[in-house]
C-alpha positions as CSV (number, residue, x, y, z in Angstrom):
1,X,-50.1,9.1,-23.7
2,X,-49.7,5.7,-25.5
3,X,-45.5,5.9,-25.4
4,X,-43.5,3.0,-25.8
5,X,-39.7,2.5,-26.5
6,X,-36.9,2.7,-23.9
7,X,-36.0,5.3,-21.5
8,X,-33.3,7.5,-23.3
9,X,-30.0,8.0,-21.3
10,X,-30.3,11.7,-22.1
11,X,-32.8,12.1,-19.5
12,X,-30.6,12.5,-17.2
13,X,-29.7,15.7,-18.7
14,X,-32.3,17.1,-16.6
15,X,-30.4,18.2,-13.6
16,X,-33.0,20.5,-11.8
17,X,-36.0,17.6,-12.6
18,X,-38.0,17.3,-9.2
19,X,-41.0,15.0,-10.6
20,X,-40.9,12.2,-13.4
21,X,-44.1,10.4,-14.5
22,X,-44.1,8.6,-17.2
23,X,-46.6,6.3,-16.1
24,X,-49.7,4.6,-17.8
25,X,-47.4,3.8,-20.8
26,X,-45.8,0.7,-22.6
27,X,-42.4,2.1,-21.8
28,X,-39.9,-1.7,-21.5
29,X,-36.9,-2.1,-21.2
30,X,-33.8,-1.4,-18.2
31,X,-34.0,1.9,-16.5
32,X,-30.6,3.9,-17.6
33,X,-28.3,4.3,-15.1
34,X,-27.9,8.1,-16.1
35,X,-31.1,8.7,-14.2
36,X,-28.5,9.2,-11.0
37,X,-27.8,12.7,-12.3
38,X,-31.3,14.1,-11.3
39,X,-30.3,14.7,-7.6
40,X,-33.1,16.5,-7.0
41,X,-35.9,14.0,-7.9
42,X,-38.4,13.7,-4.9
43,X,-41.2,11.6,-7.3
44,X,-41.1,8.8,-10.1
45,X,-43.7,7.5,-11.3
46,X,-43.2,4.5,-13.4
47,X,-46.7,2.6,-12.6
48,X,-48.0,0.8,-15.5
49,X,-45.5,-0.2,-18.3
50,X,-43.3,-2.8,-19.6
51,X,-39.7,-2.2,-17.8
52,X,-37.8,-5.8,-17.1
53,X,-35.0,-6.9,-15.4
54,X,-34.0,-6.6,-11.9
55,X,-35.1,-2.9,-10.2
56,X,-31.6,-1.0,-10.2
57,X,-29.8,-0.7,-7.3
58,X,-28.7,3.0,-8.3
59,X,-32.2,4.4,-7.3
60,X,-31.1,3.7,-3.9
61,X,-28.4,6.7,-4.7
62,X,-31.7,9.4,-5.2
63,X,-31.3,11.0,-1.9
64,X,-34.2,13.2,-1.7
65,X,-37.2,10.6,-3.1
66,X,-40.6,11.0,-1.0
67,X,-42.5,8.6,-4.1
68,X,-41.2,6.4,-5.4
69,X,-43.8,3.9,-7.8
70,X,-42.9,0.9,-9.5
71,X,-46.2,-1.1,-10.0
72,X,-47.7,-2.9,-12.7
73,X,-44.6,-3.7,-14.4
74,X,-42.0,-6.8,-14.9
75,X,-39.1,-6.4,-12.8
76,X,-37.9,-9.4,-11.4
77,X,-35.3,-10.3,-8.8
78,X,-36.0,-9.0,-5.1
79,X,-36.6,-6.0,-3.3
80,X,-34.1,-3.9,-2.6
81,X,-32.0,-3.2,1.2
82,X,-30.6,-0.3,-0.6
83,X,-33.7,1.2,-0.4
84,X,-33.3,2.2,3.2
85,X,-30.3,4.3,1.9
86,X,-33.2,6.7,0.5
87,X,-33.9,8.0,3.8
88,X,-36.9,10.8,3.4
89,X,-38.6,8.6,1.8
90,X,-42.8,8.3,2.0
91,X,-44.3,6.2,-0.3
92,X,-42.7,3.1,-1.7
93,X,-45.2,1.0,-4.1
94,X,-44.1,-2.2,-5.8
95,X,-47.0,-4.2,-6.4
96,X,-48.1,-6.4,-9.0
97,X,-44.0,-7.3,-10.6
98,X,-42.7,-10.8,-10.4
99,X,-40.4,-9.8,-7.3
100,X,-39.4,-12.7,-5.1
101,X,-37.4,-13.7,-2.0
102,X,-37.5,-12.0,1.7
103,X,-38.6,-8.5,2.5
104,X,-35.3,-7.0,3.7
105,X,-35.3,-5.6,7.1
106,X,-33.5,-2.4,6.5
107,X,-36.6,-1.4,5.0
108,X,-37.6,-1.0,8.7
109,X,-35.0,2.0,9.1
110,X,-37.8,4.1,6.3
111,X,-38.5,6.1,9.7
112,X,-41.1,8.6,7.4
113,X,-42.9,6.4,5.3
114,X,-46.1,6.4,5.4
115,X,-47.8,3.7,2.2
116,X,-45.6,0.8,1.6
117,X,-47.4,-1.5,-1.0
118,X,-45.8,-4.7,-1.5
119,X,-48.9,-6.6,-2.6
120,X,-49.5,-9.4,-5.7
121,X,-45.5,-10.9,-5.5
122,X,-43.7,-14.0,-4.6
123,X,-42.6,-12.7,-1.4
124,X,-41.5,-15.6,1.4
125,X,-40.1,-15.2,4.5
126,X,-41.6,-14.2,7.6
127,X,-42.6,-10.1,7.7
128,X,-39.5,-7.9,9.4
129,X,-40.4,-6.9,12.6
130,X,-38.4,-3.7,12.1
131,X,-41.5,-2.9,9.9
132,X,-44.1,-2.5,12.9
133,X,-41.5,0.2,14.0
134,X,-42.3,2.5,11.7
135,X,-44.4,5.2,13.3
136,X,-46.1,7.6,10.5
137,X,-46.7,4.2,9.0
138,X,-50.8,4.6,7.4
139,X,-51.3,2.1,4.9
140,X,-49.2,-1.5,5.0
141,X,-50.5,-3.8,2.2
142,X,-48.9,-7.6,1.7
143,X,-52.2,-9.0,0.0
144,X,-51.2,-12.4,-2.4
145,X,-47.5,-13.7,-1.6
146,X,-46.0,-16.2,0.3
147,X,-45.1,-15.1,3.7
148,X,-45.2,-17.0,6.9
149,X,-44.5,-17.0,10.4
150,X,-46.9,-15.2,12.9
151,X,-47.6,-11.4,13.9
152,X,-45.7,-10.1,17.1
153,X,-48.0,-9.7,20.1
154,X,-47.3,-6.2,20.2
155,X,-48.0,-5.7,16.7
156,X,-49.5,-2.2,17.3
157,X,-47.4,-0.6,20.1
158,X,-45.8,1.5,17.4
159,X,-48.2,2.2,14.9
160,X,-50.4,4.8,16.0
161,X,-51.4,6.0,13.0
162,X,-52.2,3.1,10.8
163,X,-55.5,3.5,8.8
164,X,-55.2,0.2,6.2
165,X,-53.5,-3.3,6.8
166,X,-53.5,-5.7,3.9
167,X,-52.1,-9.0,4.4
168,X,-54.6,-11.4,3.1
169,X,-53.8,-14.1,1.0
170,X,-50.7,-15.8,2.3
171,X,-49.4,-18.8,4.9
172,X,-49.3,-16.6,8.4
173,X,-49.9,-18.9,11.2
174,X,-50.6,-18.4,15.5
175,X,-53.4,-16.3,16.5
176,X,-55.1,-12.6,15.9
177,X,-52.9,-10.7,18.3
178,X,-55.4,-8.8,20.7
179,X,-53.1,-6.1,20.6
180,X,-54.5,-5.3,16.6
181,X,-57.2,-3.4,19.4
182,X,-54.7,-0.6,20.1
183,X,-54.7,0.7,16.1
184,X,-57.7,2.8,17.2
185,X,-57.3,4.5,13.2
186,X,-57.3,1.4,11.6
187,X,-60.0,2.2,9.3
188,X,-59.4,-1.4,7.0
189,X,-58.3,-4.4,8.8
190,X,-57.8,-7.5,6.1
191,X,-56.5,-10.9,7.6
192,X,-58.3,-13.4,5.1
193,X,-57.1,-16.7,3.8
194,X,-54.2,-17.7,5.7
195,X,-53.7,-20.2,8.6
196,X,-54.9,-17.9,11.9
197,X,-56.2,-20.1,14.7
198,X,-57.9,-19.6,17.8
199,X,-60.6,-17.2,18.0
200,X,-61.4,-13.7,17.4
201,X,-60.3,-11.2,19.7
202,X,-62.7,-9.0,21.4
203,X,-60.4,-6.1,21.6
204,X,-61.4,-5.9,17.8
205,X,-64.5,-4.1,19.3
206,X,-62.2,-1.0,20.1
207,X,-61.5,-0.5,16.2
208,X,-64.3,1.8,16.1
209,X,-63.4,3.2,12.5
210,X,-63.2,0.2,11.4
211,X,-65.4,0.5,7.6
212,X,-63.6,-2.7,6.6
213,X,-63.1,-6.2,8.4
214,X,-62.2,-9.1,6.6
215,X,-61.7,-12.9,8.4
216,X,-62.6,-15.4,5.9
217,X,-61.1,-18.3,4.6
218,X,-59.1,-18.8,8.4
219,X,-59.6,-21.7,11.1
220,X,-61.5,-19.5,13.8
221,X,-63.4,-20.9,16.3
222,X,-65.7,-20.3,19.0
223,X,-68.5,-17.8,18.9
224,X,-68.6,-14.6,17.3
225,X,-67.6,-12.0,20.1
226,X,-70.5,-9.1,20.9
227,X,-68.1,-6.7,20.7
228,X,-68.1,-6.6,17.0
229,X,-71.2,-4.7,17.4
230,X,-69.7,-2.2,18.5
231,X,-68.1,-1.2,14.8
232,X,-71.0,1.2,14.3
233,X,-68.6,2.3,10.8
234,X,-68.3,-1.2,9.3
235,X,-69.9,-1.1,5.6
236,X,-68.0,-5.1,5.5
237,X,-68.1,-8.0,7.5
238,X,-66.4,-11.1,6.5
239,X,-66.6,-13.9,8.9
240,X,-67.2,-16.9,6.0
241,X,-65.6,-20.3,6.3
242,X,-64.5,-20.8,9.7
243,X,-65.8,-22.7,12.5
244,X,-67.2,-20.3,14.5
245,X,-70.3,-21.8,17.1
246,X,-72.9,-20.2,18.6
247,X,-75.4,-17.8,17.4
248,X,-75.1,-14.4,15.7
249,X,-75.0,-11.8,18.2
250,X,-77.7,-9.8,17.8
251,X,-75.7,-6.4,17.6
252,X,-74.1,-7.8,14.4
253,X,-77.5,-7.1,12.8
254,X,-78.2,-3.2,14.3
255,X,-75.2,-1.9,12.1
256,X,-76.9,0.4,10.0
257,X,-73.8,1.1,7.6
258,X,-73.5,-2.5,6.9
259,X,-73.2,-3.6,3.1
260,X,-71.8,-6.9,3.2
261,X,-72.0,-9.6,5.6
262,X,-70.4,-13.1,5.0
263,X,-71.0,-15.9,7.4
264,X,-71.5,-18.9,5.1
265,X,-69.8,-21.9,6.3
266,X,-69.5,-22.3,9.4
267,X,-71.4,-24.0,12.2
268,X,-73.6,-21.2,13.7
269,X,-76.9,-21.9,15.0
270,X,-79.6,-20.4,16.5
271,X,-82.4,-18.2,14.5
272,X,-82.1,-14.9,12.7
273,X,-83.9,-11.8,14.6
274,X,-87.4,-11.4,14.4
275,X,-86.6,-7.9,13.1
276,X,-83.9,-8.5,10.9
277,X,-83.3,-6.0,8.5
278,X,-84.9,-3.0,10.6
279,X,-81.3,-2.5,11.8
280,X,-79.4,-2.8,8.7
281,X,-81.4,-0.2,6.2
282,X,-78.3,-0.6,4.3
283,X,-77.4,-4.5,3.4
284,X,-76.9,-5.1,-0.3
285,X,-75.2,-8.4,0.1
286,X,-76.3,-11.6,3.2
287,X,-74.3,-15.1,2.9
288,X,-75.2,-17.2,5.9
289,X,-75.5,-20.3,3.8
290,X,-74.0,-23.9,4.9
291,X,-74.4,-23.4,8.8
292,X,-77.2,-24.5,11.4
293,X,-79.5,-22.0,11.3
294,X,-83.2,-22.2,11.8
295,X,-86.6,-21.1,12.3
296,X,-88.4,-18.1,10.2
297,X,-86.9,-15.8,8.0
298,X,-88.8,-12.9,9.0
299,X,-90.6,-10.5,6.7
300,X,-89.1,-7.2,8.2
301,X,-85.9,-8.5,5.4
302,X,-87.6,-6.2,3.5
303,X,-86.7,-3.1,5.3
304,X,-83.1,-3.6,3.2
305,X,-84.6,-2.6,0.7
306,X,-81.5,-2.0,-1.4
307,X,-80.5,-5.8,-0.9
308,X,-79.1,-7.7,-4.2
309,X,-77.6,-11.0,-3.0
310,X,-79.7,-13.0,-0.6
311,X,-77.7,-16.5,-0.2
312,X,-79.5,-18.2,2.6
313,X,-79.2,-22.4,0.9
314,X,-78.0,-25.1,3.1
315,X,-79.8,-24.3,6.3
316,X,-82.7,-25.5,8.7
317,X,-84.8,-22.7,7.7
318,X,-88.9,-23.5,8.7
319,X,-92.2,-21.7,7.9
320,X,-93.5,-19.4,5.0
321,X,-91.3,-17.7,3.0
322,X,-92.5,-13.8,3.3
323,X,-94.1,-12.8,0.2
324,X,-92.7,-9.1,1.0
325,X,-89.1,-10.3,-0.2
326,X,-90.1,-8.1,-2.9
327,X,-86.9,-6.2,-3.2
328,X,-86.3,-3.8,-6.2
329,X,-82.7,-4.5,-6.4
330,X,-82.6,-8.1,-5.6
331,X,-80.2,-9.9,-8.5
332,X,-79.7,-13.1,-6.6
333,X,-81.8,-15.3,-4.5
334,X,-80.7,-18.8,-2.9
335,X,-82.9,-20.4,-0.2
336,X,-82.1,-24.0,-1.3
337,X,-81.6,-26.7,1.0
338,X,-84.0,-25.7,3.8
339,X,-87.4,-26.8,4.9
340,X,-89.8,-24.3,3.7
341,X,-93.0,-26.0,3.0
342,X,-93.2,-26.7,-1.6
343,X,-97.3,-24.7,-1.2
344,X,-94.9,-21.7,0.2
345,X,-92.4,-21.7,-1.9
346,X,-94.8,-21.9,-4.9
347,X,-97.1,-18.8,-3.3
348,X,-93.3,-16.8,-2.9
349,X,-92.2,-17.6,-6.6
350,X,-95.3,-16.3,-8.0
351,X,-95.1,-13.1,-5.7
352,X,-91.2,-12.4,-7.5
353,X,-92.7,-11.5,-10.9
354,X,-91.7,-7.8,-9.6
355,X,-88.1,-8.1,-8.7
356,X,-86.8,-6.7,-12.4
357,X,-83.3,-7.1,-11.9
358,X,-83.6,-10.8,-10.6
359,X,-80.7,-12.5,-12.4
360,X,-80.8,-16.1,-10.3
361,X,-83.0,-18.4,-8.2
362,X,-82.2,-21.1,-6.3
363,X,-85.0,-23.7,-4.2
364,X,-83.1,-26.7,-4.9
């Protein structure tokens, strides 16, 4: 509603209050500590203002809070252990603030919580491992802080229903714990851009509702396990810049879902299948580029017909390039650095004067 100001003590004036959302505002300011007085508060919604200072401590005193959203504001200072005094509590979202310092184990005792969002901080520290305890526990998000240490081995003994685990973008070291293979829900599995070693698990293959599965930016190695294949549900696939070896399995190409696929920069090898793109009718977006691929690119591409991004440079590519690359939706093209022959490259530019959306070419 375009509001601003501060939050006026009166407020708490509203003794039988059950739900507050004043969100999507430019409210700033301290909370008043009169908000106490509405016992009977089970949601607040603050997402999305202006509020400063340290979140207050007395919000650890509303009993009977299920929600309780904080986002998208400026409150400094850490994370509350007080929290864990709110005991029913289901949904606890604090991203995107300038929050800093360890997550405090007591928020382990939140035995009903459910979403816990503690993305886009300055969190350090290593992750409590009272938090893998909680059971109802679906969506756990640390995307973009600072955390370290490694993931307990039995990560997923306790977590039956997890359906989302963020925890991209930070310094967690050791290996993918095979055990992830036991959070048969997990629908969204990000691990991306943090210091993992070793190689990919194949118990990964039992995440069969996985949609999501992001690996980039880590220090795998070895090949690429064939039980990925069997994520029939994946729509993304990001293996890019690693070392993996080896080539592509061939059942990573039959997922008929799959959107996205990143593999650029690593050191696969081998050739793509002489039917590629008959098994994934629905690839938008291919990055193989800086790896050791070679021979043909086949023309059967073609049959992802809704493909945009085509980023194939930096290979050992041979032969003609297939004149049926003719894609409707095709924005962006790079087959640079291979060894197509310049009379087949010429004959393929020519043959793109249909692609109408075609934003970028690269040959170079």
């Amino acid at each position: 509603m375009q509001l601003q100001g501060t939050i006026p003590p009166q407020l708490g004036n509203l003794s039988f209050l059950v739900s507050l959302d004043i969100s999507n505002n430019t409210f700033n300011g301290e909370l008043p500590e009169e908000l106490t007085h509405l016992q009977r508060l089970k949601v607040i919604d603050f997402n999305s203002n202006n509020f400063t200072g340290a979140i207050p401590s007395f919000l650890g005193l509303l009993r009977n809070l299920r929600i309780l959203l904080l986002s998208s504001n400026q409150f400094s200072g850490k994370i509350l252990s007080s929290f864990s005094n709110i005991r029913k509590l289901k949904v606890l979202i604090l991203r995107s603030n300038f929050l800093e310092g360890d997550i405090p184990r007591e928020l382990g005792d939140l035995c009903y919580m459910t979403f816990l969002d503690l993305r886009d901080k300055l969190l350090t520290g290593s992750i409590p491992p009272s938090i893998y305890n909680i059971t109802p526990m679906e969506i756990f998000d640390l995307t973009s802080n600072n955390l370290t240490g490694k993931l307990p081995t039995t990560i997923c003994d306790h977590l039956p229903n997890l359906k989302e685990l963020y925890l991209s973008v930070n310094h967690l070291n050791g290996v993918i714990p095979p055990n992830l293979g036991k959070c048969r829900k997990l629908q969204k599995l990000s691990l991306s851009i943090n210091e993992f070693r070793g190689s990919v698990p194949r118990e990964l293959g039992n995440l069969t509702a996985l949609t999501k599965l992001y690996l980039g930016g880590l220090h795998l190695e070895g090949e690429i396990p064939v039980e990925l294949g069997n994520l029939n549900k994946l729509q993304y696939l990001g293996l890019d810049i690693n070392e993996f070896t080896g080539s592509v399995p061939s059942s990573i190409f039959n997922m008929s879902l799959l959107k996205i696929l990143a593999l650029k920069e690593n050191k696969l090898s081998g050739t793509l299948p002489s039917d590629l793109g008959l098994g994934m009718p629905s690839l938008e977006e291919l990055y193989s580029g800086s790896n050791n691929l070679s021979g043909f690119i086949s023309a059967s591409i073609s049959n992802s017909s809704r493909s945009r991004i085509l980023d194939l440079p930096s290979n050992s590519f041979t032969g003609p390039i297939p004149e049926s690359l003719n894609l409707e939706y095709l924005e962006f093209l790079n087959l640079g650095g291979n060894h197509f022959s310049s009379d087949s490259a010429l004959s393929f530019l020519t043959s793109l004067t249909n692609c109408r959306k075609l934003k970028e070419v690269g040959f170079a």
